[in-house]
GUMAR-891812 format. One record per residue (C-alpha): x, y, z; residue number from 1; residue in one letter. Coordinates in steps of 0.001 Angstrom, whole numbers. Each point is the difference from the previous one (the first is absolute). Example, Ala and Ser with C-alpha at 12.3 -4.5 7.8 and 13.67 -1.06 7.14 Angstrom:
<atoms>
<px 12300, py -4500, pz 7800, pos 1, code A> .
<px 1370, py 3440, pz -660, pos 2, code S> .
</atoms>
This chain:
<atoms>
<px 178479, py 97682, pz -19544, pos 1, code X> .
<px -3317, py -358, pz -2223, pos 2, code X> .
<px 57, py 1833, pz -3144, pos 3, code X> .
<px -2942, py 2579, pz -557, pos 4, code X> .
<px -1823, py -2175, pz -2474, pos 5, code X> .
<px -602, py -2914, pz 3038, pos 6, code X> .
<px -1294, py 2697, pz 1976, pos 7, code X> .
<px -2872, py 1181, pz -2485, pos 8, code X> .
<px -519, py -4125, pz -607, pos 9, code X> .
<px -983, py 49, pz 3931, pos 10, code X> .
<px -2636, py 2416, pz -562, pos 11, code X> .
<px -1481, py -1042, pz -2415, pos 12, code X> .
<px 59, py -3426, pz 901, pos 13, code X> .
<px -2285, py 803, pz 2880, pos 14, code X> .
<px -2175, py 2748, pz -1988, pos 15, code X> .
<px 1759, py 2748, pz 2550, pos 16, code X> .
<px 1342, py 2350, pz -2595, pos 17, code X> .
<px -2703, py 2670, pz 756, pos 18, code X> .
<px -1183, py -1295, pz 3185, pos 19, code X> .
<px 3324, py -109, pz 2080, pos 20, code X> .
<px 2704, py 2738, pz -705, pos 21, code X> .
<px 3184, py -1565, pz 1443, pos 22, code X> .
<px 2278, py 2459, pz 1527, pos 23, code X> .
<px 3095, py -1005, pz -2257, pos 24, code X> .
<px 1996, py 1451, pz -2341, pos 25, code X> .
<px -974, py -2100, pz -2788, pos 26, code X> .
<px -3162, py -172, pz 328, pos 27, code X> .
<px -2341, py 2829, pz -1625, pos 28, code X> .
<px -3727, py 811, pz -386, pos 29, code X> .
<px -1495, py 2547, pz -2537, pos 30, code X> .
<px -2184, py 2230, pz 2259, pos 31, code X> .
<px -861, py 2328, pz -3288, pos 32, code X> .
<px -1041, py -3444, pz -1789, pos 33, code X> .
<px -4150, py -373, pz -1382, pos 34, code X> .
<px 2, py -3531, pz 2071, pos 35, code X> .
<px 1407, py 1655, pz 3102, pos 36, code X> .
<px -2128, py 3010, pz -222, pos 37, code X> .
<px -3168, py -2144, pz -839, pos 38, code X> .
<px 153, py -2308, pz 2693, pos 39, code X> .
<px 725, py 3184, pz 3078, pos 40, code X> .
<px -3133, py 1296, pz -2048, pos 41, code X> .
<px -2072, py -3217, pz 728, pos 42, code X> .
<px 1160, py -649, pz 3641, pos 43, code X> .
<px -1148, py 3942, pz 799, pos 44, code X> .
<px -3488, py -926, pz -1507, pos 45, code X> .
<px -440, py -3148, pz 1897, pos 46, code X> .
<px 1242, py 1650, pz 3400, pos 47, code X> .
<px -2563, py 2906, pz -1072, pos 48, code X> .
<px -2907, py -2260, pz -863, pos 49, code X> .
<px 803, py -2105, pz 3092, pos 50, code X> .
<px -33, py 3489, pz 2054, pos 51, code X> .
<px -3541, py 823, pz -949, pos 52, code X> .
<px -1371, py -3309, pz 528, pos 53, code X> .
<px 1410, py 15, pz 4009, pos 54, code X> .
<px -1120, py 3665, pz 463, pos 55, code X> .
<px -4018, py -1503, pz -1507, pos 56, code X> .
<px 741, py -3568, pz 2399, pos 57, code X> .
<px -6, py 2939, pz 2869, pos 58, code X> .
<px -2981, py 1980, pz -1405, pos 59, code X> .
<px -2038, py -3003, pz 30, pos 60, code X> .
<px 819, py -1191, pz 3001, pos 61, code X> .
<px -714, py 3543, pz 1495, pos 62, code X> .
<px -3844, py -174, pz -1861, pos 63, code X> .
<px -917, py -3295, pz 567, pos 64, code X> .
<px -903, py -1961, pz 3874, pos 65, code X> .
<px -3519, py -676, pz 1541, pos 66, code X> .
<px -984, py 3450, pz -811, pos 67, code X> .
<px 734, py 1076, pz -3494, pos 68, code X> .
<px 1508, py 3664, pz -287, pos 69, code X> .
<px 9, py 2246, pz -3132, pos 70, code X> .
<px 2922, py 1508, pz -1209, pos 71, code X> .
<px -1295, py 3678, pz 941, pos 72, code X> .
<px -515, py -1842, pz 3537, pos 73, code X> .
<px 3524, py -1166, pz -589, pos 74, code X> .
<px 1668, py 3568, pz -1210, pos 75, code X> .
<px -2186, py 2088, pz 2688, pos 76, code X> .
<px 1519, py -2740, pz 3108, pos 77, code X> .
<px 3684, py 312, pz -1099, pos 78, code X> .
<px -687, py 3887, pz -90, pos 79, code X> .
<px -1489, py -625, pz 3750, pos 80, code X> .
<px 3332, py -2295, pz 746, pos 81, code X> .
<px 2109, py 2893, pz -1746, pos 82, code X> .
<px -972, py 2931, pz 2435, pos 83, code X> .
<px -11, py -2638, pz 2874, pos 84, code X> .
<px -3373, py -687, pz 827, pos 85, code X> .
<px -2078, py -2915, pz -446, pos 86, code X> .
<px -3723, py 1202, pz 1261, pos 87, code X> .
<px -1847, py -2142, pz -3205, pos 88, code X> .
<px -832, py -4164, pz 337, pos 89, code X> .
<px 2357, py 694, pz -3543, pos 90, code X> .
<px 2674, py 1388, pz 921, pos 91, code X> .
<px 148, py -2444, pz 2616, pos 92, code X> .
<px -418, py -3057, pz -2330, pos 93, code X> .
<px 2328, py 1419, pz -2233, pos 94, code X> .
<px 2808, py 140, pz 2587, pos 95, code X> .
<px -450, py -3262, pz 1393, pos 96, code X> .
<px 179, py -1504, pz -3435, pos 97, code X> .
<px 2746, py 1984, pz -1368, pos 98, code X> .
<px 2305, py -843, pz 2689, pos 99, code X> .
<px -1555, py -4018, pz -365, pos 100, code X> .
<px 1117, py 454, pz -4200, pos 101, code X> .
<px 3639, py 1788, pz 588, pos 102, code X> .
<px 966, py -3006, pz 2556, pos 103, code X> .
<px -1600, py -2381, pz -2349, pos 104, code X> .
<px 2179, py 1417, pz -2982, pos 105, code X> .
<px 3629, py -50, pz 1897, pos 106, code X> .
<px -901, py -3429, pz 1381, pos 107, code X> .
<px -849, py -1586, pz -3795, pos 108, code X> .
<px 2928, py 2286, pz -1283, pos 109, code X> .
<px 2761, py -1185, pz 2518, pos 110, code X> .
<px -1362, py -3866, pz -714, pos 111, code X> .
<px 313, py 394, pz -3778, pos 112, code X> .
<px 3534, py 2059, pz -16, pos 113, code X> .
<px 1269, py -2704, pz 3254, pos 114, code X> .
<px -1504, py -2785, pz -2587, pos 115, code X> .
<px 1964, py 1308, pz -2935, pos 116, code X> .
<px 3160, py 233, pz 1868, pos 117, code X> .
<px 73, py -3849, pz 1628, pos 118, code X> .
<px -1025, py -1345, pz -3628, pos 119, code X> .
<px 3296, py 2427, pz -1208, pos 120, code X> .
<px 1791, py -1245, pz 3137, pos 121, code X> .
<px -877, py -3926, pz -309, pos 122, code X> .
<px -99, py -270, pz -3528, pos 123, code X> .
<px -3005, py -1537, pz 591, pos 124, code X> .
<px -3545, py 610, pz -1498, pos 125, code X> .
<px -2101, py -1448, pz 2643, pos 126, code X> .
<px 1935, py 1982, pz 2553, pos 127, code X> .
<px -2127, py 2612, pz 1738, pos 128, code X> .
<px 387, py 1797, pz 3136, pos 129, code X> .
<px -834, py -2387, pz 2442, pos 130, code X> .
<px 2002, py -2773, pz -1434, pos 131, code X> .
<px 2971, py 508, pz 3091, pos 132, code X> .
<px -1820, py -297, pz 2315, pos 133, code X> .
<px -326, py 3751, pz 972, pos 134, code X> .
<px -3988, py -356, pz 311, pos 135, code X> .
<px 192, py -2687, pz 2103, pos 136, code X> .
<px 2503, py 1974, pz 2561, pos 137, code X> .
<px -3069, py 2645, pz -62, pos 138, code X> .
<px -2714, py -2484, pz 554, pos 139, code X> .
<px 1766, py -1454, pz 3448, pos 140, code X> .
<px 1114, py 3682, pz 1185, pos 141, code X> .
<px -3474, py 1216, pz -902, pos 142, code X> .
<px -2503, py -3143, pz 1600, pos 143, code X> .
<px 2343, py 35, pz 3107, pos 144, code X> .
<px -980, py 3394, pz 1109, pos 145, code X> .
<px -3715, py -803, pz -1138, pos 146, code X> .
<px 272, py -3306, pz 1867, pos 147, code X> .
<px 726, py 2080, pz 3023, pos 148, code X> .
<px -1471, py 3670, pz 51, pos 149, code X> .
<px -1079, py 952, pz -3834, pos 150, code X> .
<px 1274, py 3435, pz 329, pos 151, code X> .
<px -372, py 1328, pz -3253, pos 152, code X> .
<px 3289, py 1955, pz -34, pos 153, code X> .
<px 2071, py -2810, pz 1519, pos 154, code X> .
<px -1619, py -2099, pz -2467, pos 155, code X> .
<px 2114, py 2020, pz -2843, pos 156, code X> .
<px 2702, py 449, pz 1634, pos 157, code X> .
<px 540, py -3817, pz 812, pos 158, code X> .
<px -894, py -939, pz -3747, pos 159, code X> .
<px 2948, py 2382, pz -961, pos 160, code X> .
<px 2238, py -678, pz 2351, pos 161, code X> .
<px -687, py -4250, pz -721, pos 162, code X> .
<px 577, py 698, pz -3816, pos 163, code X> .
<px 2984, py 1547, pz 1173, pos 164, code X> .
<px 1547, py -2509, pz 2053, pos 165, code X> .
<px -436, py -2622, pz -2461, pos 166, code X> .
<px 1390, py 2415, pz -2721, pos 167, code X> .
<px 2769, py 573, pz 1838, pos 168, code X> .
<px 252, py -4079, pz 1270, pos 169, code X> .
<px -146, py -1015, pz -3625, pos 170, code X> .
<px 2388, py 2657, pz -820, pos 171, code X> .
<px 2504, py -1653, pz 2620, pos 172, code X> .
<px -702, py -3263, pz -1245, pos 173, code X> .
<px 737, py 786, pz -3845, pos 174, code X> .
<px 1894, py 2724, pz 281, pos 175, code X> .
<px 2998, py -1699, pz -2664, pos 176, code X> .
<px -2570, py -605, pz -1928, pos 177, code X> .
<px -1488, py 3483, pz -95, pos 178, code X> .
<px 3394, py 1351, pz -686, pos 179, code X> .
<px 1500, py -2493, pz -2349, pos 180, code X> .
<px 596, py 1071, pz -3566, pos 181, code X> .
<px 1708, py -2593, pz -1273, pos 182, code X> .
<px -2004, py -2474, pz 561, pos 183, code X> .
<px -3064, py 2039, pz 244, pos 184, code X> .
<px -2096, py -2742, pz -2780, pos 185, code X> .
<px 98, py -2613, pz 2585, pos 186, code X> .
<px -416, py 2291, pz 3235, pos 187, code X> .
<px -3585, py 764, pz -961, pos 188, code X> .
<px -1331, py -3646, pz 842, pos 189, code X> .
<px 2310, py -55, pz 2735, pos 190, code X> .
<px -1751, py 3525, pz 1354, pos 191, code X> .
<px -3508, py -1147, pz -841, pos 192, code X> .
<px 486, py -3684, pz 1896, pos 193, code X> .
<px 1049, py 1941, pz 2969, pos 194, code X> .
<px -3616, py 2441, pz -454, pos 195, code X> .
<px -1903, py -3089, pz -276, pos 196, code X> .
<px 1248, py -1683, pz 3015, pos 197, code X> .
<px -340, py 3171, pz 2138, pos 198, code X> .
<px -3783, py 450, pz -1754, pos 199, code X> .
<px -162, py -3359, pz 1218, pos 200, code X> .
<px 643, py 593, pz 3500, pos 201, code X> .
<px -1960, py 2945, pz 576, pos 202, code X> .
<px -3135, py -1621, pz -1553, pos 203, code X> .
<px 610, py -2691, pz 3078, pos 204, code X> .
<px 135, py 2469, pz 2163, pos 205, code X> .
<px -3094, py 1639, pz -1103, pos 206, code X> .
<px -2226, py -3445, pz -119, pos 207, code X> .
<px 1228, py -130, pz 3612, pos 208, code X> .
<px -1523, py 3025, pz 626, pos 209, code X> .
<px -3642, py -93, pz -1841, pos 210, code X> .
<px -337, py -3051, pz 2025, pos 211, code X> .
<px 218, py 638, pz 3341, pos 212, code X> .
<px -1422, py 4231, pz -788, pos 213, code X> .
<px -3593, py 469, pz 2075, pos 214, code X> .
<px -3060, py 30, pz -2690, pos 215, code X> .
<px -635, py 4022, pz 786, pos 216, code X> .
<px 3899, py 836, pz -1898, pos 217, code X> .
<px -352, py -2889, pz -2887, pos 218, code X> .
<px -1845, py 2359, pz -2439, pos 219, code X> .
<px 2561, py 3117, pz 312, pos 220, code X> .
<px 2766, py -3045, pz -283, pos 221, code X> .
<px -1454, py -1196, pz -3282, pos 222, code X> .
<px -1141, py 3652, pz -1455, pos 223, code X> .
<px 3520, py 583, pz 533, pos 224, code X> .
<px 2253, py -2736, pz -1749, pos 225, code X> .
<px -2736, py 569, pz -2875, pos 226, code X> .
<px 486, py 3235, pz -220, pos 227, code X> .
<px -1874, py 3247, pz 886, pos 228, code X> .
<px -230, py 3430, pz -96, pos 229, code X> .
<px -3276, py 910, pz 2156, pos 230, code X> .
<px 2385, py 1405, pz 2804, pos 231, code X> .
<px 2392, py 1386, pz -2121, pos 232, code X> .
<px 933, py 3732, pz 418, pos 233, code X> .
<px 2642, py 1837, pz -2062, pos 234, code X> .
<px 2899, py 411, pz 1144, pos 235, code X> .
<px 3743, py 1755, pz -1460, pos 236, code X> .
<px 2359, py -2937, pz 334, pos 237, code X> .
<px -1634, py -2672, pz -2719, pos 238, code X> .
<px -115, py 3384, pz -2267, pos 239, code X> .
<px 4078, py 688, pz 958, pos 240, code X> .
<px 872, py -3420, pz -64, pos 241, code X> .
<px -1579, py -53, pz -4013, pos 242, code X> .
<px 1575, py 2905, pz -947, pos 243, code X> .
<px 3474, py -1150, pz 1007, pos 244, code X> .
<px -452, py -2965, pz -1161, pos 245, code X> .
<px -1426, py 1400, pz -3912, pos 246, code X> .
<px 3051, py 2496, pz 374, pos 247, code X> .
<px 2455, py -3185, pz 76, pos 248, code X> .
<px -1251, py -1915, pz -2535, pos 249, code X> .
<px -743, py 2442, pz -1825, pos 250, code X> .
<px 3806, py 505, pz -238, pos 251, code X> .
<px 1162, py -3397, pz -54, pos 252, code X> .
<px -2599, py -1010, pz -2766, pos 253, code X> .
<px 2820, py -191, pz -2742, pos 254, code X> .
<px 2084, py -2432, pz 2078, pos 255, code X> .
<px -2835, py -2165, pz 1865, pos 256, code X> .
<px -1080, py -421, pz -3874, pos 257, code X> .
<px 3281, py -1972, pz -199, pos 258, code X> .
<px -32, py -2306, pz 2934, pos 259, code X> .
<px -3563, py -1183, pz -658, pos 260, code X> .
<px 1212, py -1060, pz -3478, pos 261, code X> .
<px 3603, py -1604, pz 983, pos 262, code X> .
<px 1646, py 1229, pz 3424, pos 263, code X> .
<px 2896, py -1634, pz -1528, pos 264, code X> .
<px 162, py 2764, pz -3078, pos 265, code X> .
<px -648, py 2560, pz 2554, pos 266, code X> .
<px 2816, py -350, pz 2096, pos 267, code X> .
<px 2150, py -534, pz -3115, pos 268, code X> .
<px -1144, py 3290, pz -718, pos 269, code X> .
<px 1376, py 2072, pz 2746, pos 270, code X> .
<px -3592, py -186, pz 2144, pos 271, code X> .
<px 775, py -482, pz 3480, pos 272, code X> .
<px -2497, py -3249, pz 655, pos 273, code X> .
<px 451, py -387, pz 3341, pos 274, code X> .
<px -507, py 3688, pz 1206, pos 275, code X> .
<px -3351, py -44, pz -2546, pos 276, code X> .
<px -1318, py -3462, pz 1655, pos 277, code X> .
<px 328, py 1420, pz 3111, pos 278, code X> .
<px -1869, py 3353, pz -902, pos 279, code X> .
<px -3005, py -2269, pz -1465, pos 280, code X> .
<px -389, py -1869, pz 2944, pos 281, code X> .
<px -43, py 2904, pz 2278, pos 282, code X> .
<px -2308, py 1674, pz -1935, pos 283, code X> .
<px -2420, py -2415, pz -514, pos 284, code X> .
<px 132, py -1116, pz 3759, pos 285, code X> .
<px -782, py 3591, pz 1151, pos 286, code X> .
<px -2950, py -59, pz -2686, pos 287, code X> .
<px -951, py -3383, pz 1026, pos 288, code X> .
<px 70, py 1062, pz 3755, pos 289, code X> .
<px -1734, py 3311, pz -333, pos 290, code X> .
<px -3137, py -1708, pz -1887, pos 291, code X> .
<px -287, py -2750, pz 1798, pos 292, code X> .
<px -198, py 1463, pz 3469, pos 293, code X> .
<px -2105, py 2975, pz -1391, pos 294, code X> .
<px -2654, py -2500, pz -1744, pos 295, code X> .
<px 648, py -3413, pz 472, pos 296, code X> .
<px 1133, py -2784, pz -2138, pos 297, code X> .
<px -2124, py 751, pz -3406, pos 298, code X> .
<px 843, py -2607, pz -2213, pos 299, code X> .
<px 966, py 431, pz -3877, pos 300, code X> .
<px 725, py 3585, pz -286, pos 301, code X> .
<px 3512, py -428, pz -222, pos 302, code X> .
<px -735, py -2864, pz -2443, pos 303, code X> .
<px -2326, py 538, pz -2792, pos 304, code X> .
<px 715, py 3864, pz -95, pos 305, code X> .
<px 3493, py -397, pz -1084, pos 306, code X> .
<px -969, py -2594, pz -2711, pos 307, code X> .
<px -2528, py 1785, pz -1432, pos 308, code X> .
<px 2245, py 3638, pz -337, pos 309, code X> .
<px 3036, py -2449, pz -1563, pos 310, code X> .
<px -2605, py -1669, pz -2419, pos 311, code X> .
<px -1727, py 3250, pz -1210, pos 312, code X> .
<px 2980, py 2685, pz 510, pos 313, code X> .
<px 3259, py -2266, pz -454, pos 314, code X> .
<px 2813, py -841, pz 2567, pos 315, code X> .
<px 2057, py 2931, pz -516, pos 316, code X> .
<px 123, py 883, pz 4084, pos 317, code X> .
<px 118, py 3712, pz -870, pos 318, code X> .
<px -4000, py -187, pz -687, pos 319, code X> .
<px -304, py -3502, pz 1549, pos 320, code X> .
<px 345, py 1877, pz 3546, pos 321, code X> .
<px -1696, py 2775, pz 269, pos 322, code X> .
<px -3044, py -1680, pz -2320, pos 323, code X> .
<px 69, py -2486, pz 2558, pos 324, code X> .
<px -508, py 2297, pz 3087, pos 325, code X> .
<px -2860, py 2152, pz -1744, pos 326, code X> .
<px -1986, py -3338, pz -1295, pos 327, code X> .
<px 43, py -1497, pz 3542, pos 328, code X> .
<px -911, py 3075, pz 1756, pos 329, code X> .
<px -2885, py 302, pz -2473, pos 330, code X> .
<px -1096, py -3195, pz 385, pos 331, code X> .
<px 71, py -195, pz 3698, pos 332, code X> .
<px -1924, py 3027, pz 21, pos 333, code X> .
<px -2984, py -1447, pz -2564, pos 334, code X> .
<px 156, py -3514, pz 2125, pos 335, code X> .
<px -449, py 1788, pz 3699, pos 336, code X> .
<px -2731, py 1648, pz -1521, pos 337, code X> .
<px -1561, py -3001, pz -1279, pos 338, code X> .
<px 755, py -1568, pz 3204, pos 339, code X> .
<px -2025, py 2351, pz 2289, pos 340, code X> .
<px -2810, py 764, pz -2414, pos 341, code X> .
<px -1365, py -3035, pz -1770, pos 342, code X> .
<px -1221, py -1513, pz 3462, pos 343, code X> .
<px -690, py 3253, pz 1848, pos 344, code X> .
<px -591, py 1107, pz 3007, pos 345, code X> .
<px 2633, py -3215, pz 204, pos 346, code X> .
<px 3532, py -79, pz -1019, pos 347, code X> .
<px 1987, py -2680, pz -1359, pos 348, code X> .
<px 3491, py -286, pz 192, pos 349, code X> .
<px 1762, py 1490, pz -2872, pos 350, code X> .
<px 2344, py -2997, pz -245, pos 351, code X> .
<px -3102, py -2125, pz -1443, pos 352, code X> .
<px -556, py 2279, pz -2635, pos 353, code X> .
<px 3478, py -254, pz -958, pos 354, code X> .
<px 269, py -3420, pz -151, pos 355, code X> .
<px -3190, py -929, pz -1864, pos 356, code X> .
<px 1294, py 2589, pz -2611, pos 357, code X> .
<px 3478, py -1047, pz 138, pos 358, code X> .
<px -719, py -3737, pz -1115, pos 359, code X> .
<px -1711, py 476, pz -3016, pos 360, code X> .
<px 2203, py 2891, pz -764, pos 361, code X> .
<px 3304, py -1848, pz 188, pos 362, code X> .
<px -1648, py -3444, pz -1926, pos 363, code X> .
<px -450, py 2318, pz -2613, pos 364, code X> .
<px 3353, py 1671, pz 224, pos 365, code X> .
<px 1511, py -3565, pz -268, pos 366, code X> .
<px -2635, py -917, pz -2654, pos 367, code X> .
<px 1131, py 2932, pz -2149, pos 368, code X> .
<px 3763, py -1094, pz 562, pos 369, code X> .
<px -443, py -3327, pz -1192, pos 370, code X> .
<px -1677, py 1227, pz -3006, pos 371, code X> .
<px 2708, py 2595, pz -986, pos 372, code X> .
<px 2911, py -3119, pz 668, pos 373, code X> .
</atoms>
């Protein structure tokens, strides 16, 4: 049996004596302590500042298209929307672009919390959402049915219900892996590999498709794996699907802040790996799926949104995840808007403004690294 004092050596070994509180009888944080009570102070005013800035991504979104609308044009629509009509061009406007911002914020949130969780999961900080593959089960489901009748409706339902079956075919698969605790450092390249390879396969798949597809569907086919959000409406289940997701994390913060540092030390711990793993990779597929099939495969949001919040905010998962969901909504909501106004009356795909951001932004995220090593 380990004496007390290799217990505290554990935790602070890994820098987890106020980020993790282990469930053990010899371990003890000070809740009444200036450091403790300081740093729940600090993660309120982040989540508070973060809060504002989502609720003014929405408000400019709202204002701002091919015709300009003042914020008295703004209040008097949602008081139109309120009592249920919509007999004003701005009240119209207004609705149509409110419902455009709210999907645009649960599709950037669910790709920077999903994007958080495989980085947590892998142990890997390259990994983002698409990484096993789930995009690419999406991308076939989704350019079949557009290949063959381009029903919009089927269209989502066969990108979920590909990200699905590849979830559930890389689940069967790696499923030791997944659940090992063990050996859980050396499952993660093992779980990855078997991502890749499926990725792999599915981006066959949809090569094989773009090239025999008639010249009328190409341009939905390619507005789609880029990502957009022009024929977007909102919808309850990517808003559920976050919530449950924040509500998880939220509570297994204190132990996922373990496993990304040293699964090993976690299970040592009393932190039941396996049954975490498994919860991550559930989660983050659902995310992955309900994103993907609701907007297409936008590229980098579950990348360079999870670096930045760890570089200015810290890794401590507790802030990490919820920062993470409120920057990427925010910023998917200022990049659609970019994306259908700097061109207008034409719209570009919203995946294009996310990746000619997301370059420079993550050189300069690794530039910044170096320079702090």
């Amino acid at each position: 049996m380990r004496r007390p004092d290799d217990f505290r050596y554990v935790c602070a070994s890994f820098h987890l004596k106020e980020a993790v509180i282990l469930r053990h009888p010899f371990s003890s944080v000070d809740r009444t302590s200036p450091s403790f009570a300081k740093g729940g102070r600090r993660a309120s005013m982040i989540l508070v500042v973060l809060m504002l800035i989502a609720f003014g991504s929405i408000l400019v979104a709202c204002v701002t298209g091919s015709v300009a609308l003042s914020l008295s044009q703004i209040f008097g629509a949602l008081h139109e929307l309120w009592q249920g009509t919509s007999s004003t061009m701005a009240a119209t406007l207004v609705e149509l672009r409110f419902s455009r911002a709210l999907s645009a914020f649960s599709t950037g949130a669910t790709l920077a919390l999903a994007g958080v969780m495989m980085q947590a999961l892998l142990r890997n900080p390259l990994a983002d959402p698409y990484v096993l593959g789930v995009s690419g089960g999406a991308a076939v489901g989704a350019l079949t049915v557009m290949f063959l009748c381009s029903v919009a409706w089927l269209v989502d339902l066969a990108a979920f219900g590909g990200a699905m079956a590849i979830s559930l075919l890389l689940y069967a698969l790696a499923r030791h892996d997944l659940r090992g605790a063990a050996h859980a450092e050396g499952s993660a390249p093992l779980l990855l590999l078997t991502g890749v390879i499926l990725a792999a396969g599915c981006g066959a798949v949809v090569t094989l498709i773009l090239s025999i597809a008639p010249e009328s569907r190409l341009r939905g086919m390619v507005f789609w794996m880029i990502g957009d959000l022009s024929g977007t409406q909102f919808r309850w289940l990517p808003w559920l699907m976050l919530i449950g997701a924040l509500i998880f994390t939220t509570r297994a913060a204190r132990a996922i802040n373990v496993i990304a540092l040293h699964a090993e030390a976690a299970a040592a711990l009393g932190i039941n790996v396996g049954r975490l793993r498994m919860g991550l990779f559930v989660c983050s597929a659902l995310l992955t799926a309900s994103a993907v099939s609701n907007a297409g495969s936008i590229g980098f949001m579950g990348l360079i949104v999870p670096h930045a919040c760890r570089f200015f905010f810290g890794p401590d998962h507790r802030v990490l995840l919820p920062a993470a969901a409120l920057v990427g909504g925010s910023f998917l909501v200022l990049a659609d808007t970019v994306a259908r106004t700097v061109i207008a009356p034409q719209q570009l795909p919203v995946g294009v403004i996310t990746a000619m951001i997301g370059v420079p932004v993550f050189l300069l995220q690794l530039h910044q690294i170096r320079r702090r090593a």
